[in-house]
N, C-alpha and C positions, 0 to 999 in steps of 0.2 A: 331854341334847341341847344342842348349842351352839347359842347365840343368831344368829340369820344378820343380825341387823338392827339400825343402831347406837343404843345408849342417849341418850336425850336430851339425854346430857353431853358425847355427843364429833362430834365433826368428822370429815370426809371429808378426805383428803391432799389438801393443795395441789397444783393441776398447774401448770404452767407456761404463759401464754398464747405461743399461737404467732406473734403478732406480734411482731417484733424490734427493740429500739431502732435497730440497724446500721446504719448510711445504705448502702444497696444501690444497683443498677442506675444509677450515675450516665449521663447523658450531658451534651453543651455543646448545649446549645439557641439561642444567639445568643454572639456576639462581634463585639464593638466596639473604637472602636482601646486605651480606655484600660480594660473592663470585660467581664467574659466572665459569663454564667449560665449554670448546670447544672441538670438535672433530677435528681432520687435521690430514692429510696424509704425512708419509714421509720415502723413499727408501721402499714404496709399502705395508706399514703398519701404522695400525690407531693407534694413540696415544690422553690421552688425557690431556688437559693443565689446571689447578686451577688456576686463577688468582683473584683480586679483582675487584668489582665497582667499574665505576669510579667514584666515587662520595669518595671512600675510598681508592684510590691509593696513598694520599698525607699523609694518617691519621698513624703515629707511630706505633701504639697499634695495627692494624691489618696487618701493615707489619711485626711483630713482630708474631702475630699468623702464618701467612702462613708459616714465617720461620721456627717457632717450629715445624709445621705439617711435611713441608720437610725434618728437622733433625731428627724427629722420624721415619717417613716413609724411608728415606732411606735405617735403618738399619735395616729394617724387610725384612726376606726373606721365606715365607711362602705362601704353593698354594692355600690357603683361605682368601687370602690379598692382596690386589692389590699391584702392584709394583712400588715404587717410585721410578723414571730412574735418575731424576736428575733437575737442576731447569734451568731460562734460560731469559733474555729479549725477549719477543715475540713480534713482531711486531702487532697484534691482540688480543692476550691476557695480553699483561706489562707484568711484573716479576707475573711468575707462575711455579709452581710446574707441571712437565712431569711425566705420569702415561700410565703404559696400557692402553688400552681402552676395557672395558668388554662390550661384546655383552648379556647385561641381561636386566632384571627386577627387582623392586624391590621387596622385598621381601611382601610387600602386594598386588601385583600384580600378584607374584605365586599364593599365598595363594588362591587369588578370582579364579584360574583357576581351585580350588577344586583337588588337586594332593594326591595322595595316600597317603596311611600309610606311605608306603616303600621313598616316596622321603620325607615324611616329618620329619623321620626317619634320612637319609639324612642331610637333611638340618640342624637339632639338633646337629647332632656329629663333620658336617663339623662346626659348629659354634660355639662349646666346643672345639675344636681342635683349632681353632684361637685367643678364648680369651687366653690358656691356654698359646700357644707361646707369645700373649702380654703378660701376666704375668709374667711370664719368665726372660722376658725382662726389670721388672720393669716397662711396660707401663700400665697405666690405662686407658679404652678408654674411661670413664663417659660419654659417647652420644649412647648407642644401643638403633637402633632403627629400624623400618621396612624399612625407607629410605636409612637408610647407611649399609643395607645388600645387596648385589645383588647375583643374583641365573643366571646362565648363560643359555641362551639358548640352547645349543649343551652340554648334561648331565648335566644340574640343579645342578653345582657345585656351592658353598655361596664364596661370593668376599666380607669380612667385608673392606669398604671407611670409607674416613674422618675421620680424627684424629686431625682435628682442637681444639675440649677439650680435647683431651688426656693430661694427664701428667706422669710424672715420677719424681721418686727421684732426679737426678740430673739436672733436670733442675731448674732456681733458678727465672725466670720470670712465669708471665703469673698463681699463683695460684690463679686467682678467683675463683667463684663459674660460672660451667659451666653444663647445662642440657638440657633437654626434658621434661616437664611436662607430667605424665602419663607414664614413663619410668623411672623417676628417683629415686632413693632411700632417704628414709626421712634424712642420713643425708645429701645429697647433697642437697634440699631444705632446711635446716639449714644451710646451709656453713658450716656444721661442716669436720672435714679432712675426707678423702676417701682412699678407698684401695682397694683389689681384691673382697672384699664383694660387694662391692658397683654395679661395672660389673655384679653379680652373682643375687644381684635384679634383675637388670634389663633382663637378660639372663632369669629370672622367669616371668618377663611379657611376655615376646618374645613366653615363651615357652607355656604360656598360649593361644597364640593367634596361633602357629604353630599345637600344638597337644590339645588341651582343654579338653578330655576326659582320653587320654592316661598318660599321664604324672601329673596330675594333682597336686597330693599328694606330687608330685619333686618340683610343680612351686609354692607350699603350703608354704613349706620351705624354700625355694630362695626367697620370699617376707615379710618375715620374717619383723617388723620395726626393731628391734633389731640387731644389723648385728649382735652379739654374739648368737643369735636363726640360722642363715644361714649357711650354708655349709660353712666351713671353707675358701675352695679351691676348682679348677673346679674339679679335680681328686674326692673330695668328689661327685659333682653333676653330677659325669659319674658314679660312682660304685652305686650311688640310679637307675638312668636311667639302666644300668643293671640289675639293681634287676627288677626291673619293669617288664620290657621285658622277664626276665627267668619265672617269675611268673603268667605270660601272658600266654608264651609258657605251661608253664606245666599244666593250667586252659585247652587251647583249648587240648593238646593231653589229655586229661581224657575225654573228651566226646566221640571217636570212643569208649571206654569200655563200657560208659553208654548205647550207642547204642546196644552195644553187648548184652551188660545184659539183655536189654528190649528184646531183640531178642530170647535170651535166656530162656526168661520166657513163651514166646508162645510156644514154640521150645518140652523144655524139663522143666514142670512148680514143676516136682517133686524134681528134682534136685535145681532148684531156689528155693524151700520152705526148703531144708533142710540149706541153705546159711542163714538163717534170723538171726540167732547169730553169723553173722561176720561184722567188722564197714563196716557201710555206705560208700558207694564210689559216691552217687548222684551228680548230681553238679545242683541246679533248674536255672531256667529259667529264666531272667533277666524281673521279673514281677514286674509292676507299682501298687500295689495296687488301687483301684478307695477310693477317699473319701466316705465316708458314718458313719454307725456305726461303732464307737470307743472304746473300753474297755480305761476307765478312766487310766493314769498314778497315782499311789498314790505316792507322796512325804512323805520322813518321817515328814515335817515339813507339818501343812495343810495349804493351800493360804488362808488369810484372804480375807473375800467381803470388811475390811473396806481401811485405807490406807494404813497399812502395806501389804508388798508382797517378795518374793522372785526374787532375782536377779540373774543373770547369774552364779554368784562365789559363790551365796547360800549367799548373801549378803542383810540386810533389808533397804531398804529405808522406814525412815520414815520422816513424815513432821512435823512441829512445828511450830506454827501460828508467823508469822512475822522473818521467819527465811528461808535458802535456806535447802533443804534436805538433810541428812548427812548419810553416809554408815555406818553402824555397823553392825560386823562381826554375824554370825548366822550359824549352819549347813547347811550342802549344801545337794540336790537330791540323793538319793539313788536309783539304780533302782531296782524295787523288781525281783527276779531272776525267768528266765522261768522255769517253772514245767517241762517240757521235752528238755534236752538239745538236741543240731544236728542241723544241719545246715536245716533239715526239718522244724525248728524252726524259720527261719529266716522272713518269711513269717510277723507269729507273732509280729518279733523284731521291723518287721518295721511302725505298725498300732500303739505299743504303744512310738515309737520313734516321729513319725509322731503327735500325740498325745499332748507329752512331749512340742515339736515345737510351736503349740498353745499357751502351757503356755509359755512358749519364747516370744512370738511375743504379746501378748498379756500384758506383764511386758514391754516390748520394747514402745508399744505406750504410756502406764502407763509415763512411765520415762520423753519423748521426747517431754509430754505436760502439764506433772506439775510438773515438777524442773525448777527453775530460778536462775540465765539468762540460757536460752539456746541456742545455735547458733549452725552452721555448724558442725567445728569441732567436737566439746563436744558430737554430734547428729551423726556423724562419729565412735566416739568413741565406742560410747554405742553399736551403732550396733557392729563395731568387737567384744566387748567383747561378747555381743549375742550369736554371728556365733563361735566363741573359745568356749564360754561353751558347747555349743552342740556337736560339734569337741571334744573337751575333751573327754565327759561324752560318746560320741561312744566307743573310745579306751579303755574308762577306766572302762566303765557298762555293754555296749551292748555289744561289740565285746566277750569280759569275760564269758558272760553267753550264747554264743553259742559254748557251749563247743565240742569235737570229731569231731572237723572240720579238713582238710587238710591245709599245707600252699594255699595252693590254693584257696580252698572252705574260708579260711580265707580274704584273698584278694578281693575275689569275693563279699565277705557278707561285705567286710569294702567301696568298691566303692559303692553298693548298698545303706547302709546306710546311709554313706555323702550325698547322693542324697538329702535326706531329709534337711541337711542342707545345700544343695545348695539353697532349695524351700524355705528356713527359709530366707535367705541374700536376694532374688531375692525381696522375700514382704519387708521385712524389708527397701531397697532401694527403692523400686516403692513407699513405705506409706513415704519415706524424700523426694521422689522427688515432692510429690504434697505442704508440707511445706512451701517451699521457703525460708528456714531460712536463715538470714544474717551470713556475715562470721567477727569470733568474730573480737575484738581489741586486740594491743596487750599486753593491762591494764589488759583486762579482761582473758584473758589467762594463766599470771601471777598470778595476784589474784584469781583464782577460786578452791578451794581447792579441790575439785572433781577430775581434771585431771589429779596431780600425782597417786590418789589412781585407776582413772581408768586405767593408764599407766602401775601402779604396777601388775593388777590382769590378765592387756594382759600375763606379759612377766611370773606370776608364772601360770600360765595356759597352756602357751606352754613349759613351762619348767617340768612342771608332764607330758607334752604329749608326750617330744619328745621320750624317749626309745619304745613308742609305734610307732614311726613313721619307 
């Protein structure tokens, strides 16, 4: 009788696994002017390939880019960064860089699905956590942007791509000047050198367009022109983004007590009237005041109706016939201090800040249509300084004279009040967008002696503000 069953010595025939090396199913999943990627299948998993146009597979200079991308990418190994496998002649895409293939979106295409606090939250930390490992690393990635983030489908985890400008220390090609207009930081459009600051701009526009209300005062900071005004390091722009967040927290848990209190006062109204000499615990109500009647701001200095006036830095512009207008220095705004301090006060703060903003905006259009030359930038300028003095003079007037507030009720009354100078920037840009001013030369940029001193009065304005920040 034959043996049906194999002896201990021998093996079963090898079969063949059904996975296939073949790169299968390609498609082009994005194209760019100088870089195309494709998706394709191989041993049962989608990868995907970077390669060039063909119009630019012959051209030096962007062989050379794709290289550096590859040599950077390989040696990153982080779960917020796509994974560079390795490079390859592809019959379909030429010589290109092999990558995971992330099943996402980009990151402006979360955003528009309107996602919570909590995943936007998310998205912020997972996206500090990746710059931080580039840094690390000495890489710089000088390109964030809403395109080169993606957010995964299955848990909305951030996959920072493209490292086509990246640089680093040691690499010895390829330092041009490399950006995204409206993401980039002013010295990248100077070509001037780049560093971890540079990322940390940008990571403050991002952040502006991720959380716009929440974080605000963080992405205030991280846009800094000055990179010596910005967070030094990411580890800086997470220990602000903490603050934020505890300060948050401890805003909402105060109001189950305020609740109490009010309950309290129906309840047992003898007991609440003997509490009236203990501090205030209120926290009010995130109230827009309506325009109408104003209590005048008084300046120590008074505004002339002629053509002297006050500027932003408490600075006089005056004019002189057949001459361009020249800054000389003059005292600056004092705000006169509330009669009743408390954050019941705030109310107040904000009709004579609001007030204040008038005469801002009103010196603003003064400037922007009679001083010469003026153009774009110079009309740029005046504005930031504007939106900075108001910003200042919150930290350093208002905030001050709402005094027996909590960290909390503090915080509370300092978003409230920016508000106002959000409303200040919002006119200020809508009254340059109907202008149309031309954008200077670069004669006139140099010769204009105006823009060091307006340059000067950004960086010492945010430098008395930052301990308030």
């Amino acid at each position: 009788m034959e043996e049906d069953t194999l002896s201990s010595s021998e093996y079963p025939k090898a079969q063949q696994f059904g996975l296939s090396d073949k790169a299968t199913d390609y498609s082009e999943i994005c194209s760019r002017k100088h870089f195309r990627i494709f998706k394709m299948q191989r041993y049962g998993r989608w990868y995907a390939l970077k390669g060039l146009q063909p119009d630019f597979i012959a051209d030096p200079f962007w062989m050379r880019v794709l290289e550096k991308e590859f040599d950077i990418g390989v040696k990153m190994s982080h779960p917020n960064i796509v994974k560079v496998l390795g490079h390859e002649n592809d019959p379909v895409a030429g010589q290109c860089i092999v990558m995971d293939f992330v099943d996402g979106r980009t990151l402006e295409e979360f955003l528009k699905e309107n996602p919570s606090l909590e995943k936007r939250k998310k998205v912020v930390e997972q996206l500090l956590s990746a710059i931080r490992y580039c840094h690390l690393l000495q890489v710089v990635h000088r390109d964030l942007k809403p395109s080169n983030i993606l957010v995964t489908r299955n848990g909305d985890d951030v996959k920072l791509i493209d490292f086509g400008c990246a640089d680093t220390d040691y690499h010895a090609n390829l330092k041009g000047p490399a950006y995204t207009e409206g993401y980039a930081a002013p010295e990248q459009l100077a070509g001037a050198p780049v560093d971890c600051r540079t990322d940390i701009y940008s990571f403050g526009v991002l952040l502006n367009e991720i959380s716009p209300k929440h974080y605000r005062l963080v992405a205030r900071r991280c846009t800094q022109a000055d990179p010596a005004r910005r967070y030094g390091n990411v580890d800086a722009v997470e220990r602000a983004i903490k603050n934020t967040d505890t300060v948050r927290k401890s805003l909402w848990f105060a109001i189950p007590a305020v609740i109490l209190l009010l309950a309290l006062s129906i309840i047992w109204p003898k007991e609440i009237m003997e509490m009236k000499n203990q501090p205030e615990t209120t926290v009010v109500s995130d109230t827009v005041l309506p325009h109408g009647d104003m209590t005048v701001l008084s300046p120590t200095i008074p505004i002339s109706q002629e053509s002297a006036y006050i500027n932003v830095i408490g600075a006089k512009v005056s004019e002189t016939s057949g001459s361009s207008p020249e800054i000389t220095p003059v005292q600056s705004y004092v705000v006169t201090p509330i009669a009743h301090t408390g954050i019941d006060q705030l109310d107040d703060a904000v009709v004579r800040l609001r007030n204040y903003g008038e005469v801002l905006y009103s010196e603003f259009v003064h400037e922007v249509t009679t001083i010469t030359p003026m153009y774009k930038t110079k009309a740029d300028l005046l504005m930031l300084r504007k939106g900075a003095q108001m910003a200042h003079d919150v930290f350093l007037d208002y905030l001050p004279s709402l005094s027996g507030m909590s960290e909390a009720q503090q915080y509370y009354a300092r978003e409230t009040l920016l508000k106002e100078e959000e409303a200040l920037e919002k006119r200020m840009t809508d009254y340059l967008s109907k202008l149309n001013l031309k954008k200077e030369t670069e004669e006139q940029w140099k010769n204009d002696k105006m823009i060091p001193q307006l340059q000067a009065d950004l960086v010492k304005l945010q430098s008395e503000m930052d301990k308030y920040q």
